[in-house]
C-alpha positions, 0 to 999 in steps of 0.5 A, spaced: 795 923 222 796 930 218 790 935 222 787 940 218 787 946 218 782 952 220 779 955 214 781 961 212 777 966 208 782 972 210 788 969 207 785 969 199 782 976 200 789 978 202 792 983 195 798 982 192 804 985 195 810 984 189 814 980 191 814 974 186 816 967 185 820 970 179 824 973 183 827 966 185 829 962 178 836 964 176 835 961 170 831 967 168 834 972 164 831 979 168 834 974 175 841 975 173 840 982 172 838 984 180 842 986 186 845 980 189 842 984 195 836 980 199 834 988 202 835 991 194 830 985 191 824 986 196 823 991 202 825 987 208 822 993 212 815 990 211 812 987 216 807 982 214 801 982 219 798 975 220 791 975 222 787 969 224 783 964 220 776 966 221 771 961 219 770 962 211 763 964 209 760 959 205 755 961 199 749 958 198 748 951 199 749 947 192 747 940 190 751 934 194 755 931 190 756 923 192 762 920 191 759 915 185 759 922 181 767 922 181 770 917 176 777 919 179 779 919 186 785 923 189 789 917 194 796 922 194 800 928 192 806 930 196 813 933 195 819 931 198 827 931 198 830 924 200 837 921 201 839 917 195 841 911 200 834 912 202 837 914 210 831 919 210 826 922 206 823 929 208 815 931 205 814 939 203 807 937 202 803 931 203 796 929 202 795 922 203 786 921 203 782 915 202 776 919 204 777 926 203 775 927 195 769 923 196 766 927 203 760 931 199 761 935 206 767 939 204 767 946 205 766 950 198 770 956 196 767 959 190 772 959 183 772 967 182 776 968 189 781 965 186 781 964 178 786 969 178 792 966 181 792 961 176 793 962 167 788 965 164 785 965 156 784 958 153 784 953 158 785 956 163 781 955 170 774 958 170 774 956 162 775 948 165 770 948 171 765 951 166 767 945 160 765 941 166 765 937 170 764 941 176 764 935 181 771 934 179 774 941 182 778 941 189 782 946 192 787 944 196 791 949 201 797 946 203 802 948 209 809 947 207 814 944 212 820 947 210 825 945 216 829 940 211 836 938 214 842 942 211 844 939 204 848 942 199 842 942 193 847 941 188 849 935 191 848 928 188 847 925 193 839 929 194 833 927 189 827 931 189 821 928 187 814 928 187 809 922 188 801 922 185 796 916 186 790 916 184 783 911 184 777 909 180 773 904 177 774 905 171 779 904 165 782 909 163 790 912 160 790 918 164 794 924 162 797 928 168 798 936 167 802 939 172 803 948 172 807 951 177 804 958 176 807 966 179 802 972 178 797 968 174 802 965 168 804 958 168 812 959 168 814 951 167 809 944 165 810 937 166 805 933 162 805 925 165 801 918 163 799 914 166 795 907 165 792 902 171 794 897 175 790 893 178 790 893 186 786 889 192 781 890 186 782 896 184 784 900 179 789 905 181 794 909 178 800 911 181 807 916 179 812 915 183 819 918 184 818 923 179 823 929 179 822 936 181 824 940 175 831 945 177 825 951 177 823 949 182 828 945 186 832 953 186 825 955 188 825 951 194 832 953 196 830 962 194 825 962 198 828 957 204 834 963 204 829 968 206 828 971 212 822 969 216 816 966 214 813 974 213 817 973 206 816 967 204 809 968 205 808 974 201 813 970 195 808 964 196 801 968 195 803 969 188 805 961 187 800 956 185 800 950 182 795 947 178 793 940 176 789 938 171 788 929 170 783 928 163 783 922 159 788 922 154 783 918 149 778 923 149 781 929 152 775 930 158 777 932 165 777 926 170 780 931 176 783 937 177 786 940 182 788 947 185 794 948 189 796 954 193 801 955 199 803 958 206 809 956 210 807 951 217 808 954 223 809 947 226 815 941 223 810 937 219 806 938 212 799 940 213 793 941 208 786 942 208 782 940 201 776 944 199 770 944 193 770 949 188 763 952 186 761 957 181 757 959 175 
């Protein structure tokens, strides 16, 4: 069973260090154009305090939510690399819940801490909690396991993939909108849809062994060669992935999901889902 983690308000209070997740793509043009040098791209004499996760602040109560209010449950969301002969399969992250999304005590974290960590303008977070509706805005802190076994990422015989499983009592064509994010800004997209089938009578809908993009298989493999969890840490402070579930039909939001990242200090994935709040 995963163990959630202590809450963590000292964490998203922490401010921007410089170092980006940008760094690490080569398929942007100003990556080529930096020192091959690890000590020439960020100061590897920085030392990174880690403090304890205190127990966060929780604003002034809000009216529970029931699960009935969610027309959409997240069942599954992970990351992972596998053998093609199937011999193993190793999870960066991985939440599996029947129960979590739909518990009305959830922690609360409120939307103007974070905001800022995910795209801005038109369709960006805030303006998505204030089109509504809010019972369907989560946070989720995940811890990545990234102890993966020595593999050459530019072999065949690797598959980088990603799962998604969701549940309702309605009928919908869901489209699925993934963004990794650095700094704010989205840096690559993946739109998916999806239609129900019918599961032990439920409706559930599921993306299976959909492939990582090269972005962020290369993003995996850069913030692997770093040297410590201090660095890694600072690099996936400014990393965030956002996922926005509508229905395709009528473009209104069923689910969306924040996602932001610390390196695990144990071999496993570990997370902690939360409920946004705000104005």
């Amino acid at each position: 069973s995963i163990t959630k983690m202590r809450p963590w308000k000292q964490w998203y209070q922490r401010r921007v260090r410089g170092y980006s997740p940008l760094l690490f793509a080569p398929s942007l043009p100003m990556f080529q154009a930096f020192p091959r040098t690890l000590s020439s791209i960020v100061d590897t004499s920085f030392t990174v305090t880690r403090a304890a996760r205190p127990h966060p602040v929780v604003p002034a109560p809000s009216p529970t939510v029931s699960s009935t209010d969610q027309r959409l449950k997240m069942l599954r969301l992970n990351g992972y690399m596998e053998k093609t002969d199937f011999s193993w399969r190793h999870y960066f992250v991985d939440l599996h819940t029947e129960t979590e999304f739909s518990d009305p005590s959830l922690e609360r974290i409120d939307l103007e801490k974070i905001h800022d960590k995910f795209p801005g303008g038109g369709g960006s977070l805030r303006e998505l909690f204030q089109r509504g509706p809010k019972q369907a805005f989560f946070l989720i802190k995940f811890w990545v396991n990234l102890t993966t076994p020595d593999v050459d990422p530019k072999g065949t015989d690797v598959f980088f993939g990603h799962d998604n499983k969701f549940e309702s009592t309605e009928r919908f064509n869901l489209k699925v909108s993934t963004k990794a994010c650095s700094f704010g800004k989205s840096v690559v997209e993946k739109t998916q849809t999806v239609t129900p089938v019918i599961s032990d009578g439920r409706l559930i809908y599921e993306l299976t062994k959909s492939p990582l993009c090269a972005y962020m298989v290369t993003f995996i493999y850069k913030l692997k060669d770093l040297p410590g969890p201090a660095l890694m840490n600072n690099v996936l402070e400014n990393f965030t992935i956002l996922q926005h579930i509508t229905n395709n039909d009528t473009d209104e939001t069923l689910l969306c999901v924040a996602c932001m990242f610390e390196v695990s200090k144990t071999n496993e994935s570990q997370y902690s889902v939360y409920r946004l709040v705000g104005q």
